[in-house]
C-alpha positions as CSV (number, residue, x, y, z in Angstrom):
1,X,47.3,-11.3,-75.7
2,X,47.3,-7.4,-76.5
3,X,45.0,-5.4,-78.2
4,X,46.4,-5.1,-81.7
5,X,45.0,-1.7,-82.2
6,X,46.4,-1.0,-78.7
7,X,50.2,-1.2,-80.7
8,X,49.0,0.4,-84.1
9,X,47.5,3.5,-82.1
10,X,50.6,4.0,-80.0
11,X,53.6,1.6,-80.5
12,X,56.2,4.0,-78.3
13,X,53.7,4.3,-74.8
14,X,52.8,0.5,-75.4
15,X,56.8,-0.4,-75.2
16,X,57.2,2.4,-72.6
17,X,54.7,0.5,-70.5
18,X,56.0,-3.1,-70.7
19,X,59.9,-1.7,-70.1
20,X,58.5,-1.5,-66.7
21,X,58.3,-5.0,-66.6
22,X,62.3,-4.9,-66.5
23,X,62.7,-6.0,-70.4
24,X,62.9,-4.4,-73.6
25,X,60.2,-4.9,-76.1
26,X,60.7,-3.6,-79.8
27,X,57.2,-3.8,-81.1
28,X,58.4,-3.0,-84.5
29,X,58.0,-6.0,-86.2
30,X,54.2,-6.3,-84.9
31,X,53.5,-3.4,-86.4
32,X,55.2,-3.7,-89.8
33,X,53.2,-6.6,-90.4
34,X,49.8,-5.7,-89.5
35,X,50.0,-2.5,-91.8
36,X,51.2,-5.3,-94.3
37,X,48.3,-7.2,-93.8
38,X,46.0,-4.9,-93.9
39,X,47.4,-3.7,-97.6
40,X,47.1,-7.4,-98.7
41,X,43.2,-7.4,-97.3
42,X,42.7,-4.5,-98.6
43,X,44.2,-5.8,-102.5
44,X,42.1,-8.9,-102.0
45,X,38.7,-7.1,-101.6
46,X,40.0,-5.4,-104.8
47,X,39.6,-8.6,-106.3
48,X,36.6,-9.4,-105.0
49,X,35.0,-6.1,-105.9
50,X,36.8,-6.6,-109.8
51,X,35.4,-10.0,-109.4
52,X,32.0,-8.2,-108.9
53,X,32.4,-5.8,-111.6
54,X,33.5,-8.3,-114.4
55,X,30.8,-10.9,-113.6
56,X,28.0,-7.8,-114.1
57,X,30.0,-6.7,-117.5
58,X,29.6,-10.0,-118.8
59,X,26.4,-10.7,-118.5
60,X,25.2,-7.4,-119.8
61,X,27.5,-8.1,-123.2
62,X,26.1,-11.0,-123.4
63,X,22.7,-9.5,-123.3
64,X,23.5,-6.9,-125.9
65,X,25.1,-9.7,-128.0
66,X,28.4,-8.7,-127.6
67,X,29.7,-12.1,-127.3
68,X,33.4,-10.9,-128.4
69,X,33.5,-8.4,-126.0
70,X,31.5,-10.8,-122.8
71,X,34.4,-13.8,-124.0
72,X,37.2,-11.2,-123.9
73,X,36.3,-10.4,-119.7
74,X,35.8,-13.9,-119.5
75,X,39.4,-14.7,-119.6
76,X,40.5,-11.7,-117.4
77,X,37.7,-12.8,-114.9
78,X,39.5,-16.3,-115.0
79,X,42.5,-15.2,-113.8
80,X,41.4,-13.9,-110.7
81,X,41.0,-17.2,-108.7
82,X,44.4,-17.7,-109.2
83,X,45.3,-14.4,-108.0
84,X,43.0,-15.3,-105.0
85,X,44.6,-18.0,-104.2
86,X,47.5,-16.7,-103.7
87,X,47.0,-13.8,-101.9
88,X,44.9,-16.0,-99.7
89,X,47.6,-18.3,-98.8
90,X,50.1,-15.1,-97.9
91,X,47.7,-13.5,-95.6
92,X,47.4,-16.7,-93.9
93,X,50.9,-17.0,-93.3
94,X,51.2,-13.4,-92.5
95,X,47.9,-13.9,-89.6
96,X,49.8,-16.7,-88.4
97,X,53.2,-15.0,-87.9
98,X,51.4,-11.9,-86.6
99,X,49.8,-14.0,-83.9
100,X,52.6,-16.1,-82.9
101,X,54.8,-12.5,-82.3
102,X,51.8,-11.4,-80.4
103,X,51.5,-14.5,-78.2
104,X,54.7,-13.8,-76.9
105,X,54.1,-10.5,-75.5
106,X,53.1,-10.1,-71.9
107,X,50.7,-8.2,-70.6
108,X,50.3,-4.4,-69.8
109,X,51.2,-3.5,-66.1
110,X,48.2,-1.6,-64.4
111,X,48.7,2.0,-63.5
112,X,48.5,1.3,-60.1
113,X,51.1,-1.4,-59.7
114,X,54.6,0.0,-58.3
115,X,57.1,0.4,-60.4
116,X,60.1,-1.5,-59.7
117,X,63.1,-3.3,-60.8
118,X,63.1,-6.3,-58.7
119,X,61.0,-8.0,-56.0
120,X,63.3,-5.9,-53.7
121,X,60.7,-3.2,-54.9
122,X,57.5,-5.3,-53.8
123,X,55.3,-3.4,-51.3
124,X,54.4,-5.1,-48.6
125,X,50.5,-3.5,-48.4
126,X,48.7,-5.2,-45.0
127,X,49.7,-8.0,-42.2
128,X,47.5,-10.2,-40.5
129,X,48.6,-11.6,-37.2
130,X,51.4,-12.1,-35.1
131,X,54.3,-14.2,-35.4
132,X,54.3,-16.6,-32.8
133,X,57.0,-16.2,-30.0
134,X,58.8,-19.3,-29.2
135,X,60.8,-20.3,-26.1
136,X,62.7,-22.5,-28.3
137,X,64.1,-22.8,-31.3
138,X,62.0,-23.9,-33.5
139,X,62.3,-26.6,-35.7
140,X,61.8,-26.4,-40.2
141,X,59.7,-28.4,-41.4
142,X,61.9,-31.4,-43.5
143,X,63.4,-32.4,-39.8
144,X,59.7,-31.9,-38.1
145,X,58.1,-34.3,-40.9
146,X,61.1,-36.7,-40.8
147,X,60.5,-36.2,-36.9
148,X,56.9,-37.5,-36.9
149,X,57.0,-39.9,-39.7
150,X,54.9,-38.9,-41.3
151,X,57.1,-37.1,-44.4
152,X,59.5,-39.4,-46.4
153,X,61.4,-37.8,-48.9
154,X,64.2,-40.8,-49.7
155,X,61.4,-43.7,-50.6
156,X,59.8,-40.6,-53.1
157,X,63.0,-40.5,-54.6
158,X,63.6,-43.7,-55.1
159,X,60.2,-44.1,-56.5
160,X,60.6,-40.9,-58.7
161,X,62.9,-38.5,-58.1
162,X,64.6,-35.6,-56.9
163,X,61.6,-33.0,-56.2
164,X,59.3,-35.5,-55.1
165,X,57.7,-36.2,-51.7
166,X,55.9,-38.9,-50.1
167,X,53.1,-38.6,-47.4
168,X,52.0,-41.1,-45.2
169,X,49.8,-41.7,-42.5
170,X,49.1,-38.4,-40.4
171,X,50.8,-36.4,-42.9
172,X,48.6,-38.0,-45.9
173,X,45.6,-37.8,-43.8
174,X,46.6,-33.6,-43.3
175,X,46.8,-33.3,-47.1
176,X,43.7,-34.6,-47.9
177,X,42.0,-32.9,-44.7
178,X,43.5,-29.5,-45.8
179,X,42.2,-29.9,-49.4
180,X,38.3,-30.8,-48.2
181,X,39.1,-27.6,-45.9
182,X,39.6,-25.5,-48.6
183,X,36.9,-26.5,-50.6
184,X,34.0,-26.3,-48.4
185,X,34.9,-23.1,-47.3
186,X,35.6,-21.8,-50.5
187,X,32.3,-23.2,-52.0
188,X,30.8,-23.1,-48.8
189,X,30.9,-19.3,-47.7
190,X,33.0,-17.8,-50.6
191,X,30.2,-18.5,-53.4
192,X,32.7,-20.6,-55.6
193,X,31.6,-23.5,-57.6
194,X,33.4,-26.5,-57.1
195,X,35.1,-28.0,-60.1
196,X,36.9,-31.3,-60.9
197,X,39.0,-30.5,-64.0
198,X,41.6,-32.9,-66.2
199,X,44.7,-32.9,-64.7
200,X,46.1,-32.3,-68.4
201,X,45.5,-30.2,-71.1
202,X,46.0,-29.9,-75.1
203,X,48.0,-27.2,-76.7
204,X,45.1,-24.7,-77.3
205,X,44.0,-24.6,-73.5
206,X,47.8,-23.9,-72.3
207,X,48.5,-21.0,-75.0
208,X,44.8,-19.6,-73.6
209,X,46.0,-19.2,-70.2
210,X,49.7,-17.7,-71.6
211,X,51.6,-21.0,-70.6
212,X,52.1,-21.8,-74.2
213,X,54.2,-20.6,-76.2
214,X,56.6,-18.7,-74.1
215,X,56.9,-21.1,-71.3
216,X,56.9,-24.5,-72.9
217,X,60.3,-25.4,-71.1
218,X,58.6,-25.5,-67.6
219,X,56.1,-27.9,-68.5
220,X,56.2,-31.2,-68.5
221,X,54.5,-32.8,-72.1
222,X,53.2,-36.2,-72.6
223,X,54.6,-38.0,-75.2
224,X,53.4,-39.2,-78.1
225,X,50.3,-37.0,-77.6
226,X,50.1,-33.3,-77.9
227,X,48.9,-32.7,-74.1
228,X,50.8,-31.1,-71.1
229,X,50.1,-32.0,-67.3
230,X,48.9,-28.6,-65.8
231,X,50.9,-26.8,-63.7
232,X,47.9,-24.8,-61.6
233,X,44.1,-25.4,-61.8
234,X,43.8,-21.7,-63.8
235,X,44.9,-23.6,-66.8
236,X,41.8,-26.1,-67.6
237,X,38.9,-23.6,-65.4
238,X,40.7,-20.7,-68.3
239,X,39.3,-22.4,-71.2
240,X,36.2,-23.5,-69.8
241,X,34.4,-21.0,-72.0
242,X,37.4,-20.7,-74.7
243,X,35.1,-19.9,-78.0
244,X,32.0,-18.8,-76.0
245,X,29.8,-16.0,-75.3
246,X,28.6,-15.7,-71.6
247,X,25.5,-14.5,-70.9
248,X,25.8,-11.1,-68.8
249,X,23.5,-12.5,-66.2
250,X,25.9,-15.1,-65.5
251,X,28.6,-12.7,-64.5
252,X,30.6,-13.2,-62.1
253,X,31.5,-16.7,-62.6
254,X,33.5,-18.0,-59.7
255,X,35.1,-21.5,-59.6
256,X,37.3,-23.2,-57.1
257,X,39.0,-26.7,-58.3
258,X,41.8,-29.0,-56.3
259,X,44.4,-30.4,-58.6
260,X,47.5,-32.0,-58.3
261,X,50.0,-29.3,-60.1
262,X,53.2,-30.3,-62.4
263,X,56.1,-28.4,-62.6
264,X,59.7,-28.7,-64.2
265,X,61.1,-25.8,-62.2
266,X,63.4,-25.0,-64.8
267,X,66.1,-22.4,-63.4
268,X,65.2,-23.5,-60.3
269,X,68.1,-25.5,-59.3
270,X,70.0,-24.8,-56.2
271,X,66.9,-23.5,-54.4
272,X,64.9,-24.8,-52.7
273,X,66.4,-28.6,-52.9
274,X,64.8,-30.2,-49.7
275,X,61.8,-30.1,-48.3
276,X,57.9,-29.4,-49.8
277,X,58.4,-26.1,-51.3
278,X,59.3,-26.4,-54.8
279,X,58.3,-29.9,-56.0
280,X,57.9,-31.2,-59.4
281,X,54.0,-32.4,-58.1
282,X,52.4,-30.8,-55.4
283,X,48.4,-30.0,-54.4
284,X,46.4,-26.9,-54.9
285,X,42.9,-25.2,-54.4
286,X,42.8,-22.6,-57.0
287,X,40.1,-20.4,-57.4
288,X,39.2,-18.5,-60.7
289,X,36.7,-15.2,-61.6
290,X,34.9,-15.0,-65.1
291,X,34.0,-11.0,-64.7
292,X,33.1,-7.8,-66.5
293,X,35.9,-5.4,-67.2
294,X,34.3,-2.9,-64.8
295,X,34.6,-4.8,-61.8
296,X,38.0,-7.1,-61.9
297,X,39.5,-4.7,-60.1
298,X,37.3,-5.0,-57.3
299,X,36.9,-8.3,-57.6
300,X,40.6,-8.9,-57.4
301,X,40.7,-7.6,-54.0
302,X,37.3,-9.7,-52.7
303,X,39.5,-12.5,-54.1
304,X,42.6,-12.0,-52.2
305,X,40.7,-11.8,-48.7
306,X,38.9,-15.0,-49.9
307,X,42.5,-16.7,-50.0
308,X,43.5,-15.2,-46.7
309,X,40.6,-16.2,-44.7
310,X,42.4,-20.0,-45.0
311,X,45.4,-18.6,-42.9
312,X,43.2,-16.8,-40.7
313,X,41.0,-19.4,-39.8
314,X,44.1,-21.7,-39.3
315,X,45.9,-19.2,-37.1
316,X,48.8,-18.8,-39.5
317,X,50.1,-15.2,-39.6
318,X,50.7,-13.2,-43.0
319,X,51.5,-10.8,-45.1
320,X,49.5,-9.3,-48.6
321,X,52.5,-8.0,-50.9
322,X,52.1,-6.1,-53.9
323,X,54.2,-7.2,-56.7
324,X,55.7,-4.6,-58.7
325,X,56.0,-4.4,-62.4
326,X,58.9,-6.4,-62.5
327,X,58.1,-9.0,-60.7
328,X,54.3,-9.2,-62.5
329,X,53.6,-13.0,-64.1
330,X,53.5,-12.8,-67.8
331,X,49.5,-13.2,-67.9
332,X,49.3,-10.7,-65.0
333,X,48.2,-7.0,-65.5
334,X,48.5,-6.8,-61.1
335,X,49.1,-9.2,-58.7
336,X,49.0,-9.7,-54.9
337,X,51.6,-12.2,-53.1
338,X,50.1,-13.7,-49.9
339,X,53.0,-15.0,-48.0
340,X,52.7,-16.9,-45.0
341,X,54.7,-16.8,-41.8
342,X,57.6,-19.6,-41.3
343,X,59.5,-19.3,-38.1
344,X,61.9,-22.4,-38.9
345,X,63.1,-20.6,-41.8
346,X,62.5,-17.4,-40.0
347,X,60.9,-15.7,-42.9
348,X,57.9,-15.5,-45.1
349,X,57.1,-17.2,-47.9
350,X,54.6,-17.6,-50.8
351,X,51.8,-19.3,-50.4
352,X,49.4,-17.4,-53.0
353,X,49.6,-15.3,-55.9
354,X,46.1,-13.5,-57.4
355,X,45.8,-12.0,-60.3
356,X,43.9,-9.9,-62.9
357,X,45.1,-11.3,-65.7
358,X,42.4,-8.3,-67.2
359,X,41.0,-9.2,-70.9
360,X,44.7,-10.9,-71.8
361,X,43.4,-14.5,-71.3
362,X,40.6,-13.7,-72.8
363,X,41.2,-12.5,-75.9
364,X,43.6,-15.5,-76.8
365,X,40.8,-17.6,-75.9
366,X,38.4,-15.6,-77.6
367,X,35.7,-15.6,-74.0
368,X,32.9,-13.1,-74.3
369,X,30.0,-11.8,-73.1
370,X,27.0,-9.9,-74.3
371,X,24.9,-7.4,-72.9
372,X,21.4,-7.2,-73.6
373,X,20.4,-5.1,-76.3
374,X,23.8,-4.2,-77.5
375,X,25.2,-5.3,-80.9
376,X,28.3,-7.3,-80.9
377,X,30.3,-8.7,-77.6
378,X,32.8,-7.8,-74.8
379,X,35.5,-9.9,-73.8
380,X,35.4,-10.8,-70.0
381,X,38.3,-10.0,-67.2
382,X,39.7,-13.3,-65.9
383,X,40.9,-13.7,-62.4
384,X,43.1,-16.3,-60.4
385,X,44.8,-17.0,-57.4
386,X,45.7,-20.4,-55.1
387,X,43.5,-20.8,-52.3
388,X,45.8,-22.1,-51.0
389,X,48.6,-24.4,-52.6
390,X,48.6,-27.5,-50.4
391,X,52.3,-28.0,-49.6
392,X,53.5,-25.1,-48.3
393,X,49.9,-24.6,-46.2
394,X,51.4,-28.3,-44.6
395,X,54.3,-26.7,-44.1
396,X,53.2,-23.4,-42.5
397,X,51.3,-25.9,-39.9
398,X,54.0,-27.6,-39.2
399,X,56.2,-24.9,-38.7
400,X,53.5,-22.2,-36.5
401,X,52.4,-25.1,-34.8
402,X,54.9,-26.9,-33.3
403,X,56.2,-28.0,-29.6
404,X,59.5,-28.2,-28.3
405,X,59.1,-32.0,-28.8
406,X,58.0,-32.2,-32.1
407,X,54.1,-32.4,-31.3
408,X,52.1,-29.8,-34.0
409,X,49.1,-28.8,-32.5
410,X,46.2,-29.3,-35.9
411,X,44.3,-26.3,-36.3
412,X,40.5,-26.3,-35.1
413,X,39.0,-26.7,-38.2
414,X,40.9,-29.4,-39.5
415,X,39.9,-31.3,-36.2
416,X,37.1,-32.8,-38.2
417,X,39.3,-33.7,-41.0
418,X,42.2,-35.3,-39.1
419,X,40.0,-37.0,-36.2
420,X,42.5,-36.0,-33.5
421,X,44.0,-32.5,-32.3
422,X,47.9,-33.1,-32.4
423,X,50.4,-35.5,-33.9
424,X,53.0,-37.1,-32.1
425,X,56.1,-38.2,-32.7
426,X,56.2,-41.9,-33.5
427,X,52.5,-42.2,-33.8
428,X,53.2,-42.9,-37.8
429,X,55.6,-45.9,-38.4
């Protein structure tokens, strides 16, 4: 959420700014209200302070035996409670109304995010290895799964759907391998702390990390009760300290938690349709950074090569790309695309997104910190990116990895994991 004062200070350069994003935003109505609301606080401390006054007048006629005079202010003092009331109840309704408009505004693009109009404007800012030549074609990934058995798309269908996959055997085994990867290396050598979160979360926690209210169409809600399954990891570790104030000394705070993610991919349709890249449920390593202002920045950039030391170490080549404004996330004030290498689709595609979400998080969720010896708080930077999703990591192995015969070589470090160096075709029935 914005700085309020940001808009009251300078409503024009804070719209100039977010047009970058690609959309028009009339602040307008923001700022009508708050200059509303802060007349009605300021009649209400009139009250209070006429309140005051009468209460003191009284009693001093009633010391001088006035008691016509004390009975008289009486009645007028009476009134006020009423009046109170009232005004009470509006600027409840205006707060309200003045923070639902402000939820709904994204964040401010950093000054060092290009500007752009699409993600044709993207920069594409370092590579890290070589594609892999091939003296064949090689194969995507839905026939090499299909291929080795160990993928079955039609019995996930039946079970639940379109947008649903079902791994079995080898291809199980290399999920779960991948994920224990992940997690002892980020917790391991990266300095994370590992966290097992709820895989669902209630209203508060989803409008904390900016899912809620603007996105409530892509989530998928559990009925009767007021929860929503999460659709990444950064929405329970957000509001892990939602309502607190974190000690200085604590700072950085660096978590890493594997979830299963949920999402409706609304608008999605048409893309996308087979195969393990857009799925309703799919797995994920996120990692998350609780920082000072001064050093997200910084910190965003240790987190990116944190998230491509997974690809490196598993021999899959990629590229960092910058997004540009409009193509920024609605929590996001800059964010780097890592997007891995997939010669059966002969392309690159996303396989992490980190951000600096900056004090935006944060302020809806109300997370501070205080430094020693200084009056009042600070709110914190929050960071996030996948490390990696699951899925499409599968995926990238499958596709890099491959033999003319449908053999995928594992990667070293998932030897351990899987038990065996390559997986054949019909080893998994």
């Amino acid at each position: 959420m914005l700085d309020l004062k940001l808009i009251l200070q300078d409503r024009a350069e804070i719209e100039a700014r977010l047009a970058l994003r690609g959309q028009q935003y009339d602040l307008s109505r923001i700022e009508q209200r708050a200059r509303e609301r802060g007349q009605l606080q300021s009649r209400i401390d009139q009250l209070r302070s006429e309140r005051n006054r009468l209460s003191k007048e009284v009693g001093r006629l009633f010391k001088e035996g006035k008691k016509a005079g004390a009975e008289k202010l009486k009645q007028e003092a009476a009134a006020i409670p009423g009046q109170f009331e009232t005004l009470e109840k509006q600027l409840a309704e205006m707060e309200a109304e003045l923070r639902d408009k402000l939820l709904m505004v994204p964040n401010l693009p950093d000054q060092s995010v290009p500007v752009g109009r699409s993600e044709k404007d993207n920069k594409v800012v370092r590579m890290s290895g070589a594609p892999r030549q091939f003296s064949f074609q090689p194969r995507e990934h839905v026939e090499l799964g299909e291929l080795l058995g160990i993928v079955d798309f039609n019995t996930a269908a039946k079970i639940a759907g379109a947008r649903f996959s079902l791994l079995k055997g080898d291809g199980a085994k290399l999920e779960r391998g991948l994920i224990d990867f992940m997690l002892d290396l980020h917790t391991k050598e990266h300095g994370y702390t590992e966290i097992l979160p709820p895989f669902m979360g209630n209203r508060e926690s989803f409008i904390t990390s900016g899912n809620l209210p603007k996105f409530e169409e892509e989530l998928f809600r559990v009925t009767p009760f007021d929860y929503y399954l999460a659709p990444t990891a950064e929405v329970p570790l957000t509001s892990i300290f939602r309502d607190e104030v974190i000690d200085e000394s604590r700072l950085p705070v660096k978590f890493c938690a594997y979830t299963p993610c949920f999402r409706s991919e609304a608008g999605s349709y048409g893309k996308d349709v087979r195969g393990l890249i857009r799925l309703h449920q799919f797995n994920k390593v996120e990692l998350y950074e609780f920082c000072k202002p001064e050093h997200s920045f910084e910190e965003l950039e240790s987190l990116v090569k944190d998230a491509g030391r997974v690809m490196e170490m598993l021999g899959l080549p990629y590229q960092v790309v910058a997004l540009c404004t409009a193509d920024l996330g609605f929590a996001s004030a800059k964010t780097y695309d890592l997007e891995v290498w997939l010669p059966g689709q002969n392309r690159y595609r996303e396989i992490s997104s980190c951000s600096n979400c900056t004090d935006f998080q944060a302020r809806r969720g109300r997370i501070r910190f205080k430094k020693p010896g200084q009056k009042g708080t600070e709110l914190v930077h929050t960071l996030n990116g996948s490390g990696l999703a699951i899925g499409r990591t599968f995926v990238a192995i499958l596709e890099n990895c491959q033999e003319e015969d449908g053999t995928v070589r594992i990667p070293e470090p998932l030897w351990e994991f899987m038990g065996k160096k390559e997986i054949h075709p019909g080893e998994t029935k």
